[in-house]
C-alpha positions in Angstrom: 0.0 0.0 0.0 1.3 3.4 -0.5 2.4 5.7 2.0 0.1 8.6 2.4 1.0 11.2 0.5 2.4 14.7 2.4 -1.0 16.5 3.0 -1.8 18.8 4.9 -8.5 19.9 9.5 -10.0 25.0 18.3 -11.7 23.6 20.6 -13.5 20.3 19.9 -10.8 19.9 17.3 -9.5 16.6 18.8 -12.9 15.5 18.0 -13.0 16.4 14.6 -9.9 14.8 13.6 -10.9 11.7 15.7 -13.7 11.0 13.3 -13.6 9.7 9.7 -15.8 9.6 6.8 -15.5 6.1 6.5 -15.4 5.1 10.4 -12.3 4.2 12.3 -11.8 0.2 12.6 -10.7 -0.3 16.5 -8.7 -3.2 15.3 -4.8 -3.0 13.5 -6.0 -3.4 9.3 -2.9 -5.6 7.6 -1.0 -4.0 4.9 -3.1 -4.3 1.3 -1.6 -6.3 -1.3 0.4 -4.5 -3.8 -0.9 -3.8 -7.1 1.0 -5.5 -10.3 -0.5 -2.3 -12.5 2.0 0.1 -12.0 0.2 2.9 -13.8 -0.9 5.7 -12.3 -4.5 5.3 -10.7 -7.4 7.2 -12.2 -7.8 10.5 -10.4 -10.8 11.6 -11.8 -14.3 10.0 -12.8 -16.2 11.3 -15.7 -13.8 14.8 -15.7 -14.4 15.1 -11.8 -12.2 14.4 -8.8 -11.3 15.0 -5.1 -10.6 18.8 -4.0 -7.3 19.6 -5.5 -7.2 22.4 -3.2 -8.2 20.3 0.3 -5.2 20.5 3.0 -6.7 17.4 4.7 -6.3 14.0 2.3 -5.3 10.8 1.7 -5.4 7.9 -0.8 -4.7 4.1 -0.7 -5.6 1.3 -2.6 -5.1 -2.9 -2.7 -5.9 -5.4 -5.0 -8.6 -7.6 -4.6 -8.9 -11.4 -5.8 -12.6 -11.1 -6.8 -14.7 -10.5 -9.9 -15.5 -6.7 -10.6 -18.9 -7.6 -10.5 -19.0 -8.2 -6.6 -16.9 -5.1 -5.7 -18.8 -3.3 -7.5 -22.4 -4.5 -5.8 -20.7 -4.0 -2.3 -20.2 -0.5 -2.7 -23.1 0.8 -4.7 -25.6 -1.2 -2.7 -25.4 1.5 0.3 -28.3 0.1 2.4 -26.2 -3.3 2.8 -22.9 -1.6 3.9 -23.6 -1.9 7.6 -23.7 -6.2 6.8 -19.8 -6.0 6.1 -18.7 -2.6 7.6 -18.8 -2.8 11.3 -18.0 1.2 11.3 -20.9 2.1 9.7 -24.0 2.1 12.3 -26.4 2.6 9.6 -26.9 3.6 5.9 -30.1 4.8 4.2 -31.0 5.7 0.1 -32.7 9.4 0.0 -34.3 8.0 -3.3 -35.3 4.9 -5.2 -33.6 2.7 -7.5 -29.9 1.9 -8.8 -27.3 4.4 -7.4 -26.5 7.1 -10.4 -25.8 10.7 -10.1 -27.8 12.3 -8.2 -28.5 9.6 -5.8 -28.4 10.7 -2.4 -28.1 8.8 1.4 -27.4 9.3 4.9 -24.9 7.3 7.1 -23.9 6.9 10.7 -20.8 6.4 12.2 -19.2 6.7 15.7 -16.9 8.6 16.9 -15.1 8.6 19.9 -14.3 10.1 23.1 -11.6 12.4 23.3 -10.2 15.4 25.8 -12.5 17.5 24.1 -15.7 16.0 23.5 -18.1 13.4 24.6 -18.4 10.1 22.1 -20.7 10.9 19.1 -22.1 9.5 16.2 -20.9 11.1 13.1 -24.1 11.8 10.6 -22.9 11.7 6.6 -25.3 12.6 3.7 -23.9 11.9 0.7 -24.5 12.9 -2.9 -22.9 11.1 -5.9 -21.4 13.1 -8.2 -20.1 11.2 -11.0 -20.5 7.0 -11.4 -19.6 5.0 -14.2 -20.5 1.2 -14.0 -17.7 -0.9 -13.1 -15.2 1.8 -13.4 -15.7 4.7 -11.1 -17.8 6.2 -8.3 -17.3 9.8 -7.0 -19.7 11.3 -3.7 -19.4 14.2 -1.3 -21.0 15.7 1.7 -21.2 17.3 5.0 -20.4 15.1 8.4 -21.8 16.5 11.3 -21.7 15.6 15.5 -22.2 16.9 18.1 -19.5 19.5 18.0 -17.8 17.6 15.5 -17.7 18.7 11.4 -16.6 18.2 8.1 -17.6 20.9 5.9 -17.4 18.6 3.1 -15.6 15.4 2.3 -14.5 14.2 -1.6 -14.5 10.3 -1.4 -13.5 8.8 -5.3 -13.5 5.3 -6.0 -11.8 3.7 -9.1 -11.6 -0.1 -10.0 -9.5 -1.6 -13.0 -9.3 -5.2 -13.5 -5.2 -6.2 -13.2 -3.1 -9.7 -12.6 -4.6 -10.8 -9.5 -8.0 -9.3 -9.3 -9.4 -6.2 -9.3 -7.1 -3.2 -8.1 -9.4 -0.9 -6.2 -8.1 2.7 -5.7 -9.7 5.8 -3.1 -9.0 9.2 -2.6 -10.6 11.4 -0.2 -10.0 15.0 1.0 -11.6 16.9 3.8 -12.5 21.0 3.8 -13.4 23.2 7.1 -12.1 24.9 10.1 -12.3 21.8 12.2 -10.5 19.3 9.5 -8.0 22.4 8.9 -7.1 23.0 12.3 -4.8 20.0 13.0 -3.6 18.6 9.3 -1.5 15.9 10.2 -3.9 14.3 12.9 -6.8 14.9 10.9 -4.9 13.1 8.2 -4.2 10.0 9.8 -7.3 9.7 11.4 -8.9 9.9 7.7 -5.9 7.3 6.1 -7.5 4.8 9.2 -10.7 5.2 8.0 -9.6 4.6 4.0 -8.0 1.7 5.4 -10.1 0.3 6.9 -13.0 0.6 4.3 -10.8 -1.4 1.8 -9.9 -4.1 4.4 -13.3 -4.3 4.8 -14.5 -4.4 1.2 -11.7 -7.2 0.2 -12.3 -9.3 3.0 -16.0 -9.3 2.4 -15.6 -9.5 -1.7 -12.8 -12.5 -1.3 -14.9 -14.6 1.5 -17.8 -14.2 -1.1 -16.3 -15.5 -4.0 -14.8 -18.4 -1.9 -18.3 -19.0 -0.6 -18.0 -18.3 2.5 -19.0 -15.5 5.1 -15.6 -13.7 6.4 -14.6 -14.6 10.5 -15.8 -12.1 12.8 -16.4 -9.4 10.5 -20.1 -10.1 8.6 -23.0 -9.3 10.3 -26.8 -9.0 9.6 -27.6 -5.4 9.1 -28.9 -2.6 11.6 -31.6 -1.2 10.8 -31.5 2.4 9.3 -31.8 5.0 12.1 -31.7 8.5 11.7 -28.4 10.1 12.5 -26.6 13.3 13.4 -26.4 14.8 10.0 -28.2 17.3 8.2 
C-alpha cells in the first residue's frame, strides 16, 4: 500500500480529527496487497475528482482477488454496507432505484471520546457526483456531531481489472475549520478510516467468492436509524 501522500483539518478539534468519513476500525487493518498495475490510478471520474485544493487528504488502494462484479455490488448497494462494515451504524438511500448521479443517502458512524468532547455518532449525507459502471464512483458531503464537522468530504473510487483481481483505488480529502485546524492528525485519522473501508471491502468480496462468510467481520444489518447529519 502506498504511504500517504504529504498532506496537509480549536476547541472540539480533537474530536474532529478523531472522526472519519469512513469510520475508524478499532482493530490494526494488515497492509493491502500491492498492485502489479503500475500505472498511475485514475484521479478523476467522468472529468471530476477530489478537491485539488483540500489540505486534509489521503489515498490508498489494494488489489482484490474477486470478480469486478462483486466489488462493485458491495459498494453501490449503500443500504447493505452496515452487513460487512462494522464502522458504519447505519446507511439509508434518500431515493429509489440503482445508485446514479444524483443519488443521495445518509450514514452513521461513531466517533469517539476524546479530551474535548463526549463520544458521538458522526451523521454523513452523501450525494454522488459522477459514477460510471464498473469503473468509477465519486460522492461528497457534510459530516456532522455533536460538536464535530466536516464541511465537506470528496471520497473517489476507481476499480480496474489487473493480474490478481481487481485493483481498487480511493481518494478522499476533507475542507473546514475543524478538518483544517490540526492537518497531520486529521490526516491520519482519515488514512485509518480509508483503510479500513478497503480491508473491509476485500475481505467481504474475497470470503464471497470463496463462498464463504468472512470470520468475525459479517453481520446482519442494523436497521437504518436516523443520525446526526443534516
Amino acid at each position: 500500500m502506498p504511504a500517504a501522500k504529504p498532506v496537509t483539518a480549536r476547541p472540539l478539534r480533537a474530536a474532529a480529527l478523531a472522526l472519519t468519513l469512513a469510520g475508524v476500525l478499532a482493530t490494526t487493518v494488515p497492509p493491502a496487497r500491492a498492485a502489479h498495475d503500475t500505472r498511475p490510478p485514475p484521479s478523476r471520474c467522468a472529468g471530476q475528482g477530489v478537491d485539488r485544493h483540500a489540505l486534509v487528504r489521503y489515498e490508498s488502494e489494494v488489489v482484490v482477488d474477486a470478480p469486478l462484479s462483486t466489488l462493485w455490488e458491495l459498494q453501490t448497494d449503500v443500504e447493505r454496507w452496515p452487513a460487512w462494515q462494522p464502522p458504519v451504524l447505519s446507511a439509508e438511500r434518500l431515493d429509489p432505484g440503482r445508485l446514479r448521479e444524483g443519488s443521495r443517502f445518509h450514514w452513521t458512524t461513531p466517533a469517539p471520546a476524546t479530551p474535548a468532547a463526549p463520544a458521538t455518532t458522526l451523521g454523513i449525507t452523501s450525494t454522488v457526483r459522477r459514477l460510471r459502471h464498473h469503473d468509477c464512483l465519486l460522492w461528497s458531503g457534510p459530516a456532522t456531531g455533536e460538536g464535530p464537522h466536516i464541511d465537506e468530504g470528496v471520497h473517489l473510487w476507481t476499480f480496474r481489472e489487473v493480474r490478481g483481481g481487481v485493483r481498487v483505488h480511493t481518494a478522499e480529502t476533507w475542507t473546514g475549520a475543524q478538518a483544517e485546524a490540526d492537518v497531520p492528525t486529521a490526516t491520519r485519522a482519515l488514512d485509518a478510516g480509508l483503510d479500513a473501508w478497503l480491508h473491509d471491502l476485500r475481505t467481504t468480496a474475497e470470503a464471497r467468492t470463496d463462498g464463504r462468510p468472512p470470520a468475525g467481520r459479517l453481520r446482519t444489518p442494523t436497521s437504518s436509524a436516523p443520525g446526526t447529519g443534516t
